[in-house]
LOPAKE-215453 format. One line per 4 residues: number of its first residue (from 1); their letters; for each residue x, y, z of N, C-alpha, C. Coordinates in Angstrom, 1 decimal. Layout:
REM LOPAKE-215453
NUM> a> X:Y:Z:X:Y:Z:X:Y:Z ~ ...
***
This chain:
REM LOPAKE-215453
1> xxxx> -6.3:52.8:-156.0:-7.2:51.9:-155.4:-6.6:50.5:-155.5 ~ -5.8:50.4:-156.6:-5.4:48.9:-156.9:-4.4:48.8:-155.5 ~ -3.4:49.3:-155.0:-2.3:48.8:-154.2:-3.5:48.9:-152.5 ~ -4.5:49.5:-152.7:-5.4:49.8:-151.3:-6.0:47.9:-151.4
5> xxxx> -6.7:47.9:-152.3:-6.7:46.2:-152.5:-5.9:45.3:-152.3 ~ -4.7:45.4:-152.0:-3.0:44.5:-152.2:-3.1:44.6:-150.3 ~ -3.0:45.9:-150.3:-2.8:45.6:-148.8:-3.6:44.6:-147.4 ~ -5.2:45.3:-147.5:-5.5:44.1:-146.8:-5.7:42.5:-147.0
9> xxxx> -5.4:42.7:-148.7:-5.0:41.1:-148.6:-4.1:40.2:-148.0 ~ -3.1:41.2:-148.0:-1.6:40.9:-147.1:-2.0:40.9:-145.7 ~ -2.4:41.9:-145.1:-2.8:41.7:-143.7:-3.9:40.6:-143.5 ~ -4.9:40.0:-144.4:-5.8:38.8:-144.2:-4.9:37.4:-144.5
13> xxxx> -4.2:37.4:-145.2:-3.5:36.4:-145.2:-2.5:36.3:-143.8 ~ -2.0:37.6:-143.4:-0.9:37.5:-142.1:-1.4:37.0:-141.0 ~ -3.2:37.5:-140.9:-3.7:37.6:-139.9:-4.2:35.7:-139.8 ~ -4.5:35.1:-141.0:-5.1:34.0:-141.1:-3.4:33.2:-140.5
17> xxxx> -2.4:33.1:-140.8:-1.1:32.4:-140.4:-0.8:32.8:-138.7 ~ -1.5:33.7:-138.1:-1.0:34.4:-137.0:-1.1:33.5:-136.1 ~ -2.5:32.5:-136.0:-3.1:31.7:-134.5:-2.4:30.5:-134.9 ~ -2.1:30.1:-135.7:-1.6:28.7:-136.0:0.4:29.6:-135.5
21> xxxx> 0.6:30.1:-135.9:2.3:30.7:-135.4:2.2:30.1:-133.9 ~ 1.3:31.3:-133.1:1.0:31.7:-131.9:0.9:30.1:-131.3 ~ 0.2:29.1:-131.6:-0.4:28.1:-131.2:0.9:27.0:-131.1 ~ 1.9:26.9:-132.3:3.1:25.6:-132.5:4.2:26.2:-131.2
25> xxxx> 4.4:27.6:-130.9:5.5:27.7:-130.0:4.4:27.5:-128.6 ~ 3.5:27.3:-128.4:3.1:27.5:-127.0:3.2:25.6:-127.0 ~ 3.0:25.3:-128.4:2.9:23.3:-127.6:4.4:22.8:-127.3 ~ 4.8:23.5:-128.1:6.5:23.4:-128.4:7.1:23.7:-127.0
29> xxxx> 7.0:24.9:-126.3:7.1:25.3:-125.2:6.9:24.1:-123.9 ~ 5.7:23.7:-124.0:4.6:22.5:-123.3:5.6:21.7:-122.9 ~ 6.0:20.8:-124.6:7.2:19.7:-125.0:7.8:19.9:-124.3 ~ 8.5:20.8:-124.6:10.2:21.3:-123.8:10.2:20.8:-122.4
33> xxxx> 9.0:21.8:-121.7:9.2:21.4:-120.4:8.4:20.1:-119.9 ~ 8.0:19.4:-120.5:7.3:18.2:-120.0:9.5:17.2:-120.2 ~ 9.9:17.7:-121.4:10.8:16.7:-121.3:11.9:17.0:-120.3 ~ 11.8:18.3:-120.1:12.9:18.8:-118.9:12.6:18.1:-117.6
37> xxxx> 11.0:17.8:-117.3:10.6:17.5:-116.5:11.3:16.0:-116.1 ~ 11.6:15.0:-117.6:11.7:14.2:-117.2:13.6:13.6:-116.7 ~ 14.3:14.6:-117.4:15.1:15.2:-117.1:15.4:15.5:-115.5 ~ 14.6:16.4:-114.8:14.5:16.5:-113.6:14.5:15.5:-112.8
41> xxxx> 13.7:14.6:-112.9:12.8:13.8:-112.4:13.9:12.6:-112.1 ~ 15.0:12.1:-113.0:16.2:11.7:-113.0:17.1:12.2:-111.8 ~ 17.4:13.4:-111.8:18.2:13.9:-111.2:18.5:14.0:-109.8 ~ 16.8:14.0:-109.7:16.1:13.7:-107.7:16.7:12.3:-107.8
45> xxxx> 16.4:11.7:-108.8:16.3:10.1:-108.3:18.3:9.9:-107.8 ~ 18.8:10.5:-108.9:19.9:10.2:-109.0:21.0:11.1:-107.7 ~ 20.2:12.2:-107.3:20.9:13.0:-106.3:20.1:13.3:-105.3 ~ 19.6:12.5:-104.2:18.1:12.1:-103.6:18.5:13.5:-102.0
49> xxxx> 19.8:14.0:-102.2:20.4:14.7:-101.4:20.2:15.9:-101.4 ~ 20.2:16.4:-103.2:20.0:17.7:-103.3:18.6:18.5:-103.4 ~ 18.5:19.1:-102.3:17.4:19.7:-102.2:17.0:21.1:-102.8 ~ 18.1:21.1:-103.9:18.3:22.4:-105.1:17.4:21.3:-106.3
53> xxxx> 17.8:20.7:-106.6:17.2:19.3:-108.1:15.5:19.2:-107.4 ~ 15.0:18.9:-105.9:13.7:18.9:-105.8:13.4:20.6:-106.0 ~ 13.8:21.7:-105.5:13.3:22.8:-106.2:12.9:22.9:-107.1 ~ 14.3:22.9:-107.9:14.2:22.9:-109.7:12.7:22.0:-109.8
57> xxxx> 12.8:20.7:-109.9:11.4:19.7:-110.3:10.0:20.3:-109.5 ~ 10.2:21.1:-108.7:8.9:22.1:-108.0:8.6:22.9:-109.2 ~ 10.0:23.9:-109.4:9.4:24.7:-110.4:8.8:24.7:-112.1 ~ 9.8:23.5:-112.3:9.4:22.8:-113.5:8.0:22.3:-113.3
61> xxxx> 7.5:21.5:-112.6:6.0:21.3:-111.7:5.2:22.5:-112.2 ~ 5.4:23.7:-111.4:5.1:24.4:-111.7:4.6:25.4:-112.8 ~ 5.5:25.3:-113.9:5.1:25.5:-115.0:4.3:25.2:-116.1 ~ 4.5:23.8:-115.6:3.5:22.9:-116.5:1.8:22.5:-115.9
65> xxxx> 1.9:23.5:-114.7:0.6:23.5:-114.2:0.3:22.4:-113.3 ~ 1.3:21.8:-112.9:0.8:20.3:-111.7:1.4:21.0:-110.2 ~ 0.1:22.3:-110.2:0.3:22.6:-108.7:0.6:21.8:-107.0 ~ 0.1:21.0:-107.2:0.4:20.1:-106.3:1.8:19.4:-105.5
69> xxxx> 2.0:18.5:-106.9:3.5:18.4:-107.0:4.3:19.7:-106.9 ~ 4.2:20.8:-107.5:4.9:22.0:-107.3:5.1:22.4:-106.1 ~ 3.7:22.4:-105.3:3.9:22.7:-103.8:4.4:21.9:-103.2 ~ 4.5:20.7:-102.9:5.1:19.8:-102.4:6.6:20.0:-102.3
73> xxxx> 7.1:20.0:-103.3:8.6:19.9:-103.5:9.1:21.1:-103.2 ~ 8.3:22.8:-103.3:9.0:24.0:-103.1:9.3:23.7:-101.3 ~ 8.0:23.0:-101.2:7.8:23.1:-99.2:9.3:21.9:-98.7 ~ 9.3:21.0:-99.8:10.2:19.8:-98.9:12.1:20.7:-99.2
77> xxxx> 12.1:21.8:-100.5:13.5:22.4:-100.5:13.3:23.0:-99.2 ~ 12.1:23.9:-98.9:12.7:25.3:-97.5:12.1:24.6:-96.4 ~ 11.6:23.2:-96.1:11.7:22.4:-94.9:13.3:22.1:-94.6 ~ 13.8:21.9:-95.7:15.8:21.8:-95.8:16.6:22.9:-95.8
81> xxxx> 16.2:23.9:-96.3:16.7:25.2:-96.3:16.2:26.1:-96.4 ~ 15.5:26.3:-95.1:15.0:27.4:-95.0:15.1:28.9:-94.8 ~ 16.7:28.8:-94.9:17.6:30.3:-94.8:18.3:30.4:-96.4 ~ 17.6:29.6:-97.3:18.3:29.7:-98.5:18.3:31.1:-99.2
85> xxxx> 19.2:31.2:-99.9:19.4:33.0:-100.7:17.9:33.4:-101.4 ~ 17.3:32.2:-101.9:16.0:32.2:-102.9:14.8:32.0:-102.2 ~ 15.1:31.4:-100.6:14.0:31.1:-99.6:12.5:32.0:-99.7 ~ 12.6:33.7:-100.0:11.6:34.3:-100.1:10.8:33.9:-101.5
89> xxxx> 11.8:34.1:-102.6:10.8:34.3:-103.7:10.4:32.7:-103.8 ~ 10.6:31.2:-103.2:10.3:30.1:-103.7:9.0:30.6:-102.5 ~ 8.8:31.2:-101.1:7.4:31.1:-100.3:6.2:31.9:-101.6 ~ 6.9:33.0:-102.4:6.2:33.9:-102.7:5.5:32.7:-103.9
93> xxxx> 6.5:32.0:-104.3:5.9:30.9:-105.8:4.8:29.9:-105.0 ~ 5.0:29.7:-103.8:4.1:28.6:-103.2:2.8:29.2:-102.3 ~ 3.0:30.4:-102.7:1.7:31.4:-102.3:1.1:31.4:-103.4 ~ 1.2:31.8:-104.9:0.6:32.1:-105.5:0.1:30.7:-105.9
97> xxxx> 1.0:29.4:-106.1:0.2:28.2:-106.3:-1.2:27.9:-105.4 ~ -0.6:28.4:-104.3:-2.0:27.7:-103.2:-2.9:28.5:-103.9 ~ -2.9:29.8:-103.8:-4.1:30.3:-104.5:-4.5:29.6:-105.9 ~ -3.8:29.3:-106.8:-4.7:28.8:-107.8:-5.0:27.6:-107.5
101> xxxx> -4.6:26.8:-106.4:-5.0:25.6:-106.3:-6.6:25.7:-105.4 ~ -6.7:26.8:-104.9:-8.2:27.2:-104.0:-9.3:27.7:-105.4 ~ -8.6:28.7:-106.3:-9.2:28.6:-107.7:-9.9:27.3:-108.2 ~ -9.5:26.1:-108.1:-9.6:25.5:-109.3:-10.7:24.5:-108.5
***
């Protein structure tokens, strides 16, 4: 009985550490790409040509949930290249944004 006691102590304690684990890599995550973002955001300025760096900043957009901007930028890469090798799967990302943007 004594080690049946031991155990779920271990699992209440693992379980109590679990949401705080789960919670620092999702803000951490957040960080990351808010600073890649700003990162990006450089890059347009600095290569106002490439319409690969406004993708990228679409999809980085994108991740961080600012559908708008996201759409905007996927639509102004395949207004420029619209026979691009990734052409389908960037309409398929700017379908599913619209829909969450009719969501919200």
């Amino acid at each position: 009985t004594r080690s049946g006691h031991g155990s779920p102590g271990v699992g209440q304690r693992q379980g109590k550490s679990k949401p705080e684990t789960r919670t620092k890599p999702i803000y951490t995550e957040h960080e990351r790409w808010e600073r890649l973002l700003g990162v990006q955001q450089r890059l347009v300025i600095l290569l106002p040509d490439s319409l690969e760096e406004v993708r990228d900043r679409g999809l980085i957009f994108a991740q961080l949930e600012y559908l708008r901007p996201a759409i905007e930028d996927m639509q102004t890469y395949l207004s420029g290249q619209p026979d691009a090798s990734d052409a389908e799967e960037i309409r398929e990302h700017i379908s599913t944004l619209e829909n969450q943007v009719r969501q919200h």
